[in-house]
PDB file of N, CA, C and O in Angstrom, chain B, residues numbered from 101:
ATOM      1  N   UNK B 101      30.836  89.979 152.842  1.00  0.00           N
ATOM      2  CA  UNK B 101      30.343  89.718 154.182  1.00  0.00           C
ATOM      3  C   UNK B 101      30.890  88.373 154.648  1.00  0.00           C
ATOM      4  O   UNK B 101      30.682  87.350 153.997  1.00  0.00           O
ATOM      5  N   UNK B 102      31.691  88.385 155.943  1.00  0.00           N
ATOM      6  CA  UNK B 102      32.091  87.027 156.223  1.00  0.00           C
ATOM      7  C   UNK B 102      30.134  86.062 157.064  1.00  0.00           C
ATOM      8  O   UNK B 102      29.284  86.636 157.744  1.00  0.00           O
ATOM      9  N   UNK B 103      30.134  85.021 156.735  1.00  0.00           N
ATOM     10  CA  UNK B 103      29.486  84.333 156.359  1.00  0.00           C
ATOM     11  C   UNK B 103      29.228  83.342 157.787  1.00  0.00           C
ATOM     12  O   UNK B 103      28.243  82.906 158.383  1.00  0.00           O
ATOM     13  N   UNK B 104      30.438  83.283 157.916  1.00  0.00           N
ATOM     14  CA  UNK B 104      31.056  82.744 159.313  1.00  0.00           C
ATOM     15  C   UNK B 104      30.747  83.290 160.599  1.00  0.00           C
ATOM     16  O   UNK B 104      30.461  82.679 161.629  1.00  0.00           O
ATOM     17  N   UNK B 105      30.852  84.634 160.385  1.00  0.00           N
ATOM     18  CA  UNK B 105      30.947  85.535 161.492  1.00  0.00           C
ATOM     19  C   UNK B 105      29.449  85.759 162.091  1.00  0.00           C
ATOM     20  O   UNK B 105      29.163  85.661 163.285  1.00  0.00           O
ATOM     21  N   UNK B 106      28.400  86.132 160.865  1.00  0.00           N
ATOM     22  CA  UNK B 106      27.006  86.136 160.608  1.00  0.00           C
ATOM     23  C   UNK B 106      26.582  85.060 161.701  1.00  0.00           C
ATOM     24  O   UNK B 106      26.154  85.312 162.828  1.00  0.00           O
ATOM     25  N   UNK B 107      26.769  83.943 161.192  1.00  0.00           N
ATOM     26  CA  UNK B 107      25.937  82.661 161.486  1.00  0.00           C
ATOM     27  C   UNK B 107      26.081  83.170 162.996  1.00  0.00           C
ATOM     28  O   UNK B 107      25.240  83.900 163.521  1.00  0.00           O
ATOM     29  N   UNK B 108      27.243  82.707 163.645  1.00  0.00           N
ATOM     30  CA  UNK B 108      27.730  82.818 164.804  1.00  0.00           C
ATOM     31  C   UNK B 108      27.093  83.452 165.563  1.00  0.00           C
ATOM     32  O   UNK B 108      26.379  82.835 166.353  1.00  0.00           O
ATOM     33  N   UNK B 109      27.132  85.403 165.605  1.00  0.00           N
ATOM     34  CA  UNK B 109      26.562  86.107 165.773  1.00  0.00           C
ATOM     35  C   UNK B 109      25.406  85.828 166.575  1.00  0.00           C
ATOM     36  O   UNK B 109      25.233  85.851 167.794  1.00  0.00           O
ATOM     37  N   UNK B 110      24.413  85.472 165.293  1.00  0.00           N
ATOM     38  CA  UNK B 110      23.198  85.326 165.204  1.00  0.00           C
ATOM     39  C   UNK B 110      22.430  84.401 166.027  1.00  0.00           C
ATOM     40  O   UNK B 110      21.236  84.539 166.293  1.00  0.00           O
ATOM     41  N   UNK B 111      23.336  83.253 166.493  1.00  0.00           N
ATOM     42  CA  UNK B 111      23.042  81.956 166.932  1.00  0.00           C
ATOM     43  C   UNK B 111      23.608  82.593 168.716  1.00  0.00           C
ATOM     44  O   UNK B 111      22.998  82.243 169.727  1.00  0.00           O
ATOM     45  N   UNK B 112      24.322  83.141 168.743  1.00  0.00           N
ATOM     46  CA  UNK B 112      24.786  83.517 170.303  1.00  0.00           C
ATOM     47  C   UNK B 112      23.308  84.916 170.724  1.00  0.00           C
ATOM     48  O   UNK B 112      22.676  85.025 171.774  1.00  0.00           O
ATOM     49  N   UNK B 113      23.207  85.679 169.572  1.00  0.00           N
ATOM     50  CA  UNK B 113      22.257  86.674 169.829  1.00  0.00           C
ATOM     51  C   UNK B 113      20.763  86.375 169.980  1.00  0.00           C
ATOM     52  O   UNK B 113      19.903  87.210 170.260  1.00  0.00           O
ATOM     53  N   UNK B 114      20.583  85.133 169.768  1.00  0.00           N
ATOM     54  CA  UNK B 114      19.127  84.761 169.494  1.00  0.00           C
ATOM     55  C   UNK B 114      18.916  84.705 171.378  1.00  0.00           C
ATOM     56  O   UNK B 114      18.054  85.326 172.001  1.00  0.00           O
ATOM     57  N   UNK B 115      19.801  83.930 171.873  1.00  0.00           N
ATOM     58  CA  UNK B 115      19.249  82.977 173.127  1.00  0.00           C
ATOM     59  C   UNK B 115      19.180  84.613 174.377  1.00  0.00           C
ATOM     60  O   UNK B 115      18.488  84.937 175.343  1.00  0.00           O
ATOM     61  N   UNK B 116      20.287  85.202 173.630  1.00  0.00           N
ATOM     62  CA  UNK B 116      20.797  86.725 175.188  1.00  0.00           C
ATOM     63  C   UNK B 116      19.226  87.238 174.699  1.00  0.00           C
ATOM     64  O   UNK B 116      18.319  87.317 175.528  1.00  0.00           O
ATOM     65  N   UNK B 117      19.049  87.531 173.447  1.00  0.00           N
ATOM     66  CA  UNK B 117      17.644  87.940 173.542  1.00  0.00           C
ATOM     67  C   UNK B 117      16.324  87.836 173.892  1.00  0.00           C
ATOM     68  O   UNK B 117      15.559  88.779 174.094  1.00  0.00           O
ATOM     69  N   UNK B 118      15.994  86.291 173.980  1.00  0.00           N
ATOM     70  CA  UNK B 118      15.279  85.626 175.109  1.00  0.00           C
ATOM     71  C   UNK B 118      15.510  86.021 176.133  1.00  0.00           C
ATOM     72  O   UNK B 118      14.601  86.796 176.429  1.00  0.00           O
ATOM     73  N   UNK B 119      16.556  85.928 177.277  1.00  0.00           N
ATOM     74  CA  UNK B 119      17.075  85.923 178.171  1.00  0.00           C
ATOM     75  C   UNK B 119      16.275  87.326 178.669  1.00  0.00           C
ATOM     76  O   UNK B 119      15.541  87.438 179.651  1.00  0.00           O
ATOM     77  N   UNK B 120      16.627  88.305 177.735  1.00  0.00           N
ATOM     78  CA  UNK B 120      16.218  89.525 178.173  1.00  0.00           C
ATOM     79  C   UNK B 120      14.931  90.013 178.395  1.00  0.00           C
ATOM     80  O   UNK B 120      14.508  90.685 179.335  1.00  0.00           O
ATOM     81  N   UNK B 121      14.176  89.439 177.070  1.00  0.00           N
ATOM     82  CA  UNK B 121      12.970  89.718 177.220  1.00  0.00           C
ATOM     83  C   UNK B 121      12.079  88.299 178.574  1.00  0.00           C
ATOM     84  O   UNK B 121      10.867  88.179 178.755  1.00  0.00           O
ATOM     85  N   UNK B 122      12.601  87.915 178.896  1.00  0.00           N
ATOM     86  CA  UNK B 122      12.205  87.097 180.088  1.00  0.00           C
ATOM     87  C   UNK B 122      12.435  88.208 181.351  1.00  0.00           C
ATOM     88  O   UNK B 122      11.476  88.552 182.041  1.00  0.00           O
ATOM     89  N   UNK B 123      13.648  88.676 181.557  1.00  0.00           N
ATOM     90  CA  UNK B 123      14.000  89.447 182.869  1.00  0.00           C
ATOM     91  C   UNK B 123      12.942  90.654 182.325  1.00  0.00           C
ATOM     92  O   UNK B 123      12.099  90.710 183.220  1.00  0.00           O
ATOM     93  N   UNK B 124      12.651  91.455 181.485  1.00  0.00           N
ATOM     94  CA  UNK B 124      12.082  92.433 181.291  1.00  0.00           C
ATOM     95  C   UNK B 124      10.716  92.076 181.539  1.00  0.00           C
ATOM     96  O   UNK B 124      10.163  92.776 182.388  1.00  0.00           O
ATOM     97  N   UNK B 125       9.812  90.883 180.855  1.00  0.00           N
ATOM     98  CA  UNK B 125       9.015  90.694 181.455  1.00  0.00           C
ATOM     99  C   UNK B 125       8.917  90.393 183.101  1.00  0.00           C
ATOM    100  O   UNK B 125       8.001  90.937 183.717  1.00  0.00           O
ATOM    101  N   UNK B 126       9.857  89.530 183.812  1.00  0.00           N
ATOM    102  CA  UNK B 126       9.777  89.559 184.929  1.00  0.00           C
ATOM    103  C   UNK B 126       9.348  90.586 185.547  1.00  0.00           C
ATOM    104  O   UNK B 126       8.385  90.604 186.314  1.00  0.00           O
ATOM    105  N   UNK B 127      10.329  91.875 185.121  1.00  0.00           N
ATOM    106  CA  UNK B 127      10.210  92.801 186.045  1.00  0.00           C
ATOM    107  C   UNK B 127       8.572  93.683 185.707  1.00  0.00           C
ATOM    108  O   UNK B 127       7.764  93.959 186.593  1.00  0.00           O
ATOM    109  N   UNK B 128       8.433  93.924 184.572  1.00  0.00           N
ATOM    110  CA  UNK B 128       7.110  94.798 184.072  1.00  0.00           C
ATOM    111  C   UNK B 128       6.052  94.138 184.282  1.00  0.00           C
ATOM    112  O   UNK B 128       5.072  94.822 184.579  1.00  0.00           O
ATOM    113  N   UNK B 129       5.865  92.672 184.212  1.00  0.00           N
ATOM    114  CA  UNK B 129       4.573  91.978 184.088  1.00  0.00           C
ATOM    115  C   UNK B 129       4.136  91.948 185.763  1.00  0.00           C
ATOM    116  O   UNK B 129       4.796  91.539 186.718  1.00  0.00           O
ATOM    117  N   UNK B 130       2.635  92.603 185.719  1.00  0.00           N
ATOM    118  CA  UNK B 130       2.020  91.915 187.157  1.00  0.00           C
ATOM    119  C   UNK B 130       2.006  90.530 186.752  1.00  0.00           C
ATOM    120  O   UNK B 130       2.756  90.094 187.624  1.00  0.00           O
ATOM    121  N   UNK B 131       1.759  89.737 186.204  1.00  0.00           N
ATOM    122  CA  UNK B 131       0.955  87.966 186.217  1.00  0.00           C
ATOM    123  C   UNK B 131       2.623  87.407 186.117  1.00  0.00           C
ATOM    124  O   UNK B 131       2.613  86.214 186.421  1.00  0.00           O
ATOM    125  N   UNK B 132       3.745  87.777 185.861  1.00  0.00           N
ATOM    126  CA  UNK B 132       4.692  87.138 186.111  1.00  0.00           C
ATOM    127  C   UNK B 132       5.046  86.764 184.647  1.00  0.00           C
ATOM    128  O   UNK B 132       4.420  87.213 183.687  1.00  0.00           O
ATOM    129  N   UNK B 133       6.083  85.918 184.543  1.00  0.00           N
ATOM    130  CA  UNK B 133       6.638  85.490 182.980  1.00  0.00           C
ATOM    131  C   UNK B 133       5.685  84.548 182.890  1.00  0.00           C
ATOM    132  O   UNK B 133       5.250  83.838 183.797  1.00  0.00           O
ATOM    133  N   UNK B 134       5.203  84.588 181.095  1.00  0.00           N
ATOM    134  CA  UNK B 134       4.487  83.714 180.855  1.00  0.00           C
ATOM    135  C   UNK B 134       5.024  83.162 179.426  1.00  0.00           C
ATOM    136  O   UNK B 134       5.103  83.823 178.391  1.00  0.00           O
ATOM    137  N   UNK B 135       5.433  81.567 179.637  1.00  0.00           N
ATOM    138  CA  UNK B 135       5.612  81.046 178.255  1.00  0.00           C
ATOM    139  C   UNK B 135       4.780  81.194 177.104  1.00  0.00           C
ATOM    140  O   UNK B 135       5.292  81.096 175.989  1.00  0.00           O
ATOM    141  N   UNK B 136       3.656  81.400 177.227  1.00  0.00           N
ATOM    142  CA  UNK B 136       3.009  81.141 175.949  1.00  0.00           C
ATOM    143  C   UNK B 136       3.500  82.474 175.454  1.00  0.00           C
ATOM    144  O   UNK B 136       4.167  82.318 174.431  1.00  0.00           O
ATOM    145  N   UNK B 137       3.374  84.051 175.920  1.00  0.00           N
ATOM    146  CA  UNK B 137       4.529  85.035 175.431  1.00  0.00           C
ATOM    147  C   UNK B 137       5.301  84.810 174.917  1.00  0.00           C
ATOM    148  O   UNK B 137       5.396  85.168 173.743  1.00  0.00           O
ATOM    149  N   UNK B 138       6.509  83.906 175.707  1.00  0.00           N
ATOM    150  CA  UNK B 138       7.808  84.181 175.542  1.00  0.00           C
ATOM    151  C   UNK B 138       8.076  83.298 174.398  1.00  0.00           C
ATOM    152  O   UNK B 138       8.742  83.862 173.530  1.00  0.00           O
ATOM    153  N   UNK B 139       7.833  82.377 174.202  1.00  0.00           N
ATOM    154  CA  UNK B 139       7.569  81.039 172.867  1.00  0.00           C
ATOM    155  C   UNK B 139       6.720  81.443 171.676  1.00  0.00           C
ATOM    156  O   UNK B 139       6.984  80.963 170.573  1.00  0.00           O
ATOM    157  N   UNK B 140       5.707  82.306 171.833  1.00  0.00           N
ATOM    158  CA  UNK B 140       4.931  82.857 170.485  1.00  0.00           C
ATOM    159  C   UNK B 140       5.510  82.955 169.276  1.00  0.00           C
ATOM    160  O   UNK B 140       6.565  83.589 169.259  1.00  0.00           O
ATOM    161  N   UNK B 141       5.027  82.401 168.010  1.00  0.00           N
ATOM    162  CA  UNK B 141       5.590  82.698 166.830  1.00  0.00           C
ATOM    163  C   UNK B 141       5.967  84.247 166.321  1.00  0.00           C
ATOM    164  O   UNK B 141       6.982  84.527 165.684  1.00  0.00           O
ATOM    165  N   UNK B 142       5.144  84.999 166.653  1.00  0.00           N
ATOM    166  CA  UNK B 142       5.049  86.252 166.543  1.00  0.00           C
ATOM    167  C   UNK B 142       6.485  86.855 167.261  1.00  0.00           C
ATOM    168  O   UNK B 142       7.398  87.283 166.554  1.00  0.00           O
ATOM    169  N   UNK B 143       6.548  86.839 168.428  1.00  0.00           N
ATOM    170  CA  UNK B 143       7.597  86.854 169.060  1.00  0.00           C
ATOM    171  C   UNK B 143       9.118  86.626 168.830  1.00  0.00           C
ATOM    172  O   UNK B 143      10.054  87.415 168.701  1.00  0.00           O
ATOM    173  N   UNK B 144       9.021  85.031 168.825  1.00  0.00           N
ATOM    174  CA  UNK B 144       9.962  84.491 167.886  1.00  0.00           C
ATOM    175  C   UNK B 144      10.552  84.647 166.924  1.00  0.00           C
ATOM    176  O   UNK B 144      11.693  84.301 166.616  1.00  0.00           O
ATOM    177  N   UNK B 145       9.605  85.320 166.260  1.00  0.00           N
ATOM    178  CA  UNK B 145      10.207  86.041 164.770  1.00  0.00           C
ATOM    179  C   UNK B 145      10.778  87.144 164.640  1.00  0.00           C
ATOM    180  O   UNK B 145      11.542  87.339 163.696  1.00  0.00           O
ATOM    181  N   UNK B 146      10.491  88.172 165.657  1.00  0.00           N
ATOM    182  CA  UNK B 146      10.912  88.996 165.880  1.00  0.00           C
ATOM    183  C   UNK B 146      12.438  89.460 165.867  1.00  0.00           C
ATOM    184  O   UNK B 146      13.221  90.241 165.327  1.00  0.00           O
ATOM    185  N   UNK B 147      12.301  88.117 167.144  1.00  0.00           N
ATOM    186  CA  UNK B 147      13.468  87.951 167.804  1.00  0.00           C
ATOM    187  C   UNK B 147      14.796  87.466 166.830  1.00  0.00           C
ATOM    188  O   UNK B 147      15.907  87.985 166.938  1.00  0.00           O
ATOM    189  N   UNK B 148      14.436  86.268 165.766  1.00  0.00           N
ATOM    190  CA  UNK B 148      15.221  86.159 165.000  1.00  0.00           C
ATOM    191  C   UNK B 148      15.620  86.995 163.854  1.00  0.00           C
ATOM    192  O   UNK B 148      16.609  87.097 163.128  1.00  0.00           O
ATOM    193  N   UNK B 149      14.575  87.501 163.963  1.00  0.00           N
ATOM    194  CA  UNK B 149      14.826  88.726 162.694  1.00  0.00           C
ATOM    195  C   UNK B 149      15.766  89.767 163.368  1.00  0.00           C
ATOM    196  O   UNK B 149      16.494  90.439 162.638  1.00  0.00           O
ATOM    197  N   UNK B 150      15.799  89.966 164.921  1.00  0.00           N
ATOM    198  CA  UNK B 150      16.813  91.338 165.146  1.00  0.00           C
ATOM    199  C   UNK B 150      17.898  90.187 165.955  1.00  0.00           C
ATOM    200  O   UNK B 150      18.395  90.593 167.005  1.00  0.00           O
ATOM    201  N   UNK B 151      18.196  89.049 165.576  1.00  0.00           N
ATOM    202  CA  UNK B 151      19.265  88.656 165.792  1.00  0.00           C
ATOM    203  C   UNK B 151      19.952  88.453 164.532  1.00  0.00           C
ATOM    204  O   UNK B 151      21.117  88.066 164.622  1.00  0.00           O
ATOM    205  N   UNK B 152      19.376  88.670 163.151  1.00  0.00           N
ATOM    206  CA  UNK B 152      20.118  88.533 161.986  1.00  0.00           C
ATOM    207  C   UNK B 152      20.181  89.776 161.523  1.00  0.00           C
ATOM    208  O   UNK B 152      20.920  90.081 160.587  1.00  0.00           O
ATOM    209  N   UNK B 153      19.250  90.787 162.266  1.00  0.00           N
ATOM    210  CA  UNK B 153      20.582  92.419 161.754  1.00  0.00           C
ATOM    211  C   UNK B 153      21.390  92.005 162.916  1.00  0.00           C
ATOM    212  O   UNK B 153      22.485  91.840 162.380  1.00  0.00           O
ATOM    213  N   UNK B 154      21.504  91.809 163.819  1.00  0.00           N
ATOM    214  CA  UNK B 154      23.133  92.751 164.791  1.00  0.00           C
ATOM    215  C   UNK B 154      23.832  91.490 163.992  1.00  0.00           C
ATOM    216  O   UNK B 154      24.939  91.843 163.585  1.00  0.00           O
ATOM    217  N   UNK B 155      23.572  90.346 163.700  1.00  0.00           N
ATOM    218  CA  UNK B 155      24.310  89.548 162.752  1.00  0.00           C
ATOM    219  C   UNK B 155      25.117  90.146 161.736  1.00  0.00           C
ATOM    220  O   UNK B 155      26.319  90.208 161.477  1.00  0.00           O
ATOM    221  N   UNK B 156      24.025  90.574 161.240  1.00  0.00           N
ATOM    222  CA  UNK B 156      24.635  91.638 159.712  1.00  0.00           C
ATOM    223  C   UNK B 156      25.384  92.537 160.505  1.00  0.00           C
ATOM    224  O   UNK B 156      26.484  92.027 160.715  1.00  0.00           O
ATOM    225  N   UNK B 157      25.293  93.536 160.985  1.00  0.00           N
ATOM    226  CA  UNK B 157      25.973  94.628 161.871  1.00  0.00           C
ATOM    227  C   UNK B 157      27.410  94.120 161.747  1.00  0.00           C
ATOM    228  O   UNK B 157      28.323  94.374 160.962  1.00  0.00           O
ATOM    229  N   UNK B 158      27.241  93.040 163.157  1.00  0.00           N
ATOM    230  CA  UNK B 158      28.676  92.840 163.474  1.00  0.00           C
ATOM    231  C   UNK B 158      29.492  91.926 162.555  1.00  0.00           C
ATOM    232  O   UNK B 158      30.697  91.899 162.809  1.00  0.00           O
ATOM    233  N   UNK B 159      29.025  91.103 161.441  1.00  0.00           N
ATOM    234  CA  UNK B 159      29.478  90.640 160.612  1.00  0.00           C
ATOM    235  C   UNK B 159      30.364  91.653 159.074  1.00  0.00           C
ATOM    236  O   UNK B 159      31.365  91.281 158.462  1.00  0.00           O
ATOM    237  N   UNK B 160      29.582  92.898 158.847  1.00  0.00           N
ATOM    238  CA  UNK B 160      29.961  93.657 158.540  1.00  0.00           C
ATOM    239  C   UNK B 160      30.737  95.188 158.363  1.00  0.00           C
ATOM    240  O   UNK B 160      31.210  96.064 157.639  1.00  0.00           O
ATOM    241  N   UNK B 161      30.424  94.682 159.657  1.00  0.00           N
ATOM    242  CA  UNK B 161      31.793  95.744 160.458  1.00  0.00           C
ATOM    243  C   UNK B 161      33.108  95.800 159.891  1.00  0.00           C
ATOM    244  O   UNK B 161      33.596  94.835 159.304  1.00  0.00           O
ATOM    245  N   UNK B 162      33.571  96.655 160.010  1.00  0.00           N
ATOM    246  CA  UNK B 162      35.494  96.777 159.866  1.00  0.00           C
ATOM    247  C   UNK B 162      36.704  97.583 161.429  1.00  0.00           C
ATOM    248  O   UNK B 162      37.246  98.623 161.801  1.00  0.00           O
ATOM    249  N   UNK B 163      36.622  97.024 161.568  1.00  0.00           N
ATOM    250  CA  UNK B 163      37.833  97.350 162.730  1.00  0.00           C
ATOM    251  C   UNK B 163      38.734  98.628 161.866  1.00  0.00           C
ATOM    252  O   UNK B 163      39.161  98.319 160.754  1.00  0.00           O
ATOM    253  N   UNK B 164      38.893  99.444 162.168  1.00  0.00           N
ATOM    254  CA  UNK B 164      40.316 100.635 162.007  1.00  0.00           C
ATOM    255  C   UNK B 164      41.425 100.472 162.475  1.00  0.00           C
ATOM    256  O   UNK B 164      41.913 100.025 163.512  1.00  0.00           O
ATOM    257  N   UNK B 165      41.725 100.865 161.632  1.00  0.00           N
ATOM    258  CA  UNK B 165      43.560 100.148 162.478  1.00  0.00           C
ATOM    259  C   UNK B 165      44.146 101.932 163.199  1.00  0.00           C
ATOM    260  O   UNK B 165      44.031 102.982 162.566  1.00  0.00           O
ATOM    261  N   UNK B 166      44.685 101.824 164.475  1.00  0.00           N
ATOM    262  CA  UNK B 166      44.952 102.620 164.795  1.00  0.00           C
ATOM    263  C   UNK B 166      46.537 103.215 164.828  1.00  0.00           C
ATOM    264  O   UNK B 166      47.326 102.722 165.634  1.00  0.00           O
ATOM    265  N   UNK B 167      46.839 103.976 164.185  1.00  0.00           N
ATOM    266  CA  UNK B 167      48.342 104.756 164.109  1.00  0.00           C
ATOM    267  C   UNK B 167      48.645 105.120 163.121  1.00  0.00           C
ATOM    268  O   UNK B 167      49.723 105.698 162.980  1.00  0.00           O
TER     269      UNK B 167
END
């Protein structure tokens, strides 16, 4: 597993995932976005935990060579 690739990943996937679950709440929540949600440990963990699979994912991937 490149090691390199992981970290990276993981560290670009953490923040788009915030990002998202902010616009998603935007749109679903009547009371509007609320930090104490979006900051929750519970949450948070989540979040880092499914930013270190697509980590793993795309870190362990192999490209095919085509021809």
């Amino acid at each position: 597993m490149n090691w390199k690739k992981f970290g990276i990943v993981s560290l670009i996937a953490f923040p788009i995932l915030l990002v998202i679950d902010v616009v998603y709440d935007a749109i679903t929540s009547k009371n509007g976005v609320q930090a104490s949600e979006i900051l929750g440990v519970k949450n948070l963990i989540f979040k880092s935990i499914t930013a270190a699979i697509i980590g793993f994912f795309v870190a362990t991937s192999k490209k095919e060579k085509q021809g």
